[in-house]
C-alpha positions in Angstrom: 112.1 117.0 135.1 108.9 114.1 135.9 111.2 111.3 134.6 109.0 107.6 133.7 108.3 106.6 136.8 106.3 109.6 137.6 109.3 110.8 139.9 110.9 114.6 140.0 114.7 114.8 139.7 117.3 117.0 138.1 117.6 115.7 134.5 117.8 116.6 130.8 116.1 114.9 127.9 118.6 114.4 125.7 118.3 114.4 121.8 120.3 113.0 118.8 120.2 112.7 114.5 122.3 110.0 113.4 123.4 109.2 110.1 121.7 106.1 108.6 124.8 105.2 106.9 128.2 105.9 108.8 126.8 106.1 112.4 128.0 110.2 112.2 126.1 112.4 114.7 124.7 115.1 112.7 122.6 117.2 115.7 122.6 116.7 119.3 121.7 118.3 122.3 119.2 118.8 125.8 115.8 119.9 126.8 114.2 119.9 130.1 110.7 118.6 128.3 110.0 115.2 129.7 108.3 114.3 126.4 109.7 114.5 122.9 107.0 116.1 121.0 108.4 119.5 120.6 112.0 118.5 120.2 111.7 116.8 116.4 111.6 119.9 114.4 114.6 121.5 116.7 116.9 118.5 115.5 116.6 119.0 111.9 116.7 122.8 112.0 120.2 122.2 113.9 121.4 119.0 111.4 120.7 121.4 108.2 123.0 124.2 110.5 125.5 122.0 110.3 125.6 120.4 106.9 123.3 122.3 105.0 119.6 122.2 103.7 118.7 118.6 103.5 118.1 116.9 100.0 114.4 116.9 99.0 112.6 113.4 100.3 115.3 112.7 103.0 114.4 109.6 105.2 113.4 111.2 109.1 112.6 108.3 110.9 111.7 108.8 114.9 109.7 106.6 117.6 106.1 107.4 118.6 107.2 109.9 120.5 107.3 112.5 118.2 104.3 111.5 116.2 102.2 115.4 116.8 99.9 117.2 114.1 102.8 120.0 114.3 105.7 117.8 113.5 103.6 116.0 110.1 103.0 119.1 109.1 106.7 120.3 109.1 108.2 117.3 107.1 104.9 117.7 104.7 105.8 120.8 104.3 109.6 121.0 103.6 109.5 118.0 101.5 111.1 115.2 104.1 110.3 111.4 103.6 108.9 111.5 107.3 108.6 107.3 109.3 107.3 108.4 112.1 105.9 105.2 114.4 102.3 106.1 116.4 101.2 104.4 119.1 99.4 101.4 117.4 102.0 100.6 115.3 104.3 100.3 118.3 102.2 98.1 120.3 101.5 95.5 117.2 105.4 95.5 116.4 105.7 94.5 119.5 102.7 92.2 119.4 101.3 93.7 122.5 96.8 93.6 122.7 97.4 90.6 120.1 96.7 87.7 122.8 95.1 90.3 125.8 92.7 92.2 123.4 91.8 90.7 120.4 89.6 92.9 119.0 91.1 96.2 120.2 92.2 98.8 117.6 95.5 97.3 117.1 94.0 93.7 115.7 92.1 95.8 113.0 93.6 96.0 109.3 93.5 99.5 107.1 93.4 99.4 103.6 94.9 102.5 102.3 93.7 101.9 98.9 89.8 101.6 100.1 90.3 103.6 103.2 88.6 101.1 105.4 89.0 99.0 108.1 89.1 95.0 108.0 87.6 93.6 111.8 89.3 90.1 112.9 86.5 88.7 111.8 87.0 89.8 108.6 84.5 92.7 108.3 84.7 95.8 106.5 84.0 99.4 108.4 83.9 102.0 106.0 84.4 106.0 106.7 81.4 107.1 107.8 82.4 110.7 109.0 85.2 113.4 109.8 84.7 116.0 112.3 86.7 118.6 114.1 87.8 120.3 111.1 89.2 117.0 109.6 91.2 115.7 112.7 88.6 112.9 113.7 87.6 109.8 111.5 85.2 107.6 112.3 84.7 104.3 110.9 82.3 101.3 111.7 79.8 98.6 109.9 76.3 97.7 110.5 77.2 94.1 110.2 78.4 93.8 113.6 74.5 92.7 114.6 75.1 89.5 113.1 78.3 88.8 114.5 78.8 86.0 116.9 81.3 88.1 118.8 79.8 91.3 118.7 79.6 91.4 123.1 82.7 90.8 123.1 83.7 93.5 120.3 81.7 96.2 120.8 80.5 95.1 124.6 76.9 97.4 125.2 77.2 99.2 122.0 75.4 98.4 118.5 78.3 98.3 116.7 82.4 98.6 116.7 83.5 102.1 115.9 87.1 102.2 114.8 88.2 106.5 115.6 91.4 108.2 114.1 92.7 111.2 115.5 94.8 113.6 113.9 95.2 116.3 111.1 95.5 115.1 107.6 99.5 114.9 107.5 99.5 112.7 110.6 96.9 110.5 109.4 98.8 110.5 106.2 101.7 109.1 108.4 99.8 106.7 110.3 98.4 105.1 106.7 101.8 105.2 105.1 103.2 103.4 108.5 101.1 100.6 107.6 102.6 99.3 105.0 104.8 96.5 105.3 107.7 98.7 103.2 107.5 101.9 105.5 107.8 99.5 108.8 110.9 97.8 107.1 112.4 101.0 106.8 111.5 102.6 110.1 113.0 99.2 111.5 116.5 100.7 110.9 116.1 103.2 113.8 117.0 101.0 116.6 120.1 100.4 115.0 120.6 103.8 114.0 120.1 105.8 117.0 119.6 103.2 120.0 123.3 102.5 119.5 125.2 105.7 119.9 123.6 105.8 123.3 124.8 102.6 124.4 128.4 103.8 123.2 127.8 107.0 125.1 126.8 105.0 128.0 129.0 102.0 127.9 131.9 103.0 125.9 132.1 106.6 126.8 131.1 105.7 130.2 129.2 109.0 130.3 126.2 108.0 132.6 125.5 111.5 134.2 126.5 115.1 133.1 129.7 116.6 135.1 127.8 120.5 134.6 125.2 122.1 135.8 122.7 124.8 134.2 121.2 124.5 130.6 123.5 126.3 129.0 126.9 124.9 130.3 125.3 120.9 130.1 124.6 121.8 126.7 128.3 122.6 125.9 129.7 119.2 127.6 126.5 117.5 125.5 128.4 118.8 122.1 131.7 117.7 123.3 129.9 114.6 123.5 129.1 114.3 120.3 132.1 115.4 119.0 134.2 112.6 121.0 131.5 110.1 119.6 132.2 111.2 115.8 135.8 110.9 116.1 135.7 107.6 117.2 133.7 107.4 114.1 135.7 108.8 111.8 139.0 107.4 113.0 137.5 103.9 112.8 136.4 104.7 108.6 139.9 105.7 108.5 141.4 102.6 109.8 139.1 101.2 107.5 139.9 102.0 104.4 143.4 102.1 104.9 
């Protein structure tokens, strides 16, 4: 597999659900994609497998990664409360093009309830077209000719044009994401999933599989799991008792 530094080495990619409220591994297992984009709707079909069909409006929450037209679609579609991070909204939590860019796509505001955009300099672009069946937006303002920073905005160009991509349940996603209650509660996934792995890692001290093949790594991967829910579970017992 072409791990992130561009390199080719034997390697799975390797895929949890966690319980938002006891820690409990609900799905888990190994792909040989280097990306994550086809590995979402694989995870729920395996959690409702092994507790049963999930309740309608369950919270999915899941990094950039997994934010494809397909995957929207499939939480639209079965009735799942789907936080699911793009791109943007990765780079402003993370304040990166704030300082370096200021007038990149990440320093402009949406208003959901107007469906335009707000410029740093406090312009409105309104929707001036979709195209491609619906899976390109375009938005931009004929004010920008007055604008004391309009080289530096839209460089050569006569005005800024702001350009969403995606079908109409990942744009959906990527309006709902920018409200300040939706980012609160996709904030919860570092502490949901990031975790187990460290304990897997650090705790487990599981740093490399033992098997090779798919299908046996996959085995050792469940075992995996299992060890890290009875941790789990003995430490609710000790708990409450």
């Amino acid at each position: 597999m072409l791990n992130k530094k561009s390199q080719w080495e034997f390697d799975y990619n390797l895929q949890i659900g966690v319980d938002d409220f006891k820690g409990i591994m609900l799905s888990i297992g190994i792909s040989n994609n280097p990306t994550d984009f086809n590995e979402l709707i694989p995870q729920i079909i395996q959690i409702e497998e092994n507790i049963g069909e999930l309740p309608k409006n369950t919270q999915i929450s899941a990094d950039n990664g997994y934010s494809t037209d397909e995957n929207m679609e499939y939480l639209e579609e079965h009735q799942l409360d789907g936080y699911i991070s793009s791109r943007k909204l990765s780079r402003k939590l993370k304040n990166i093009n704030k300082i370096e860019k200021p007038y990149s796509k990440d320093n402009f505001t949406f208003n959901v309830e107007k469906n335009t955009y707000i410029c740093p300099e406090g312009q409105i672009l309104d929707k001036k077209g979709q195209y491609e069946n619906g899976k390109k937006t375009v938005y931009w303002t004929n004010n920008c000719k007055y604008c004391l920073k309009k080289e530096k905005c839209a460089g050569k160009y006569r005005y800024k044009t702001i350009t969403d991509y995606g079908n109409p349940s990942k744009i959906k996603m990527q309006r709902k994401m920018e409200e300040k209650w939706a980012q609160k509660i996709y904030k919860k996934r570092s502490k949901t999933v990031e975790w187990p792995f460290g304990n897997i890692k650090r705790n487990l001290k599981l740093t490399e599989f033992n098997t090779t093949g798919i299908k046996r790594t996959q085995t050792e991967t469940k075992l995996i799991g299992i060890s890290h829910n009875l941790k789990r579970i003995y430490k609710e017992i000790n708990k409450n008792n």
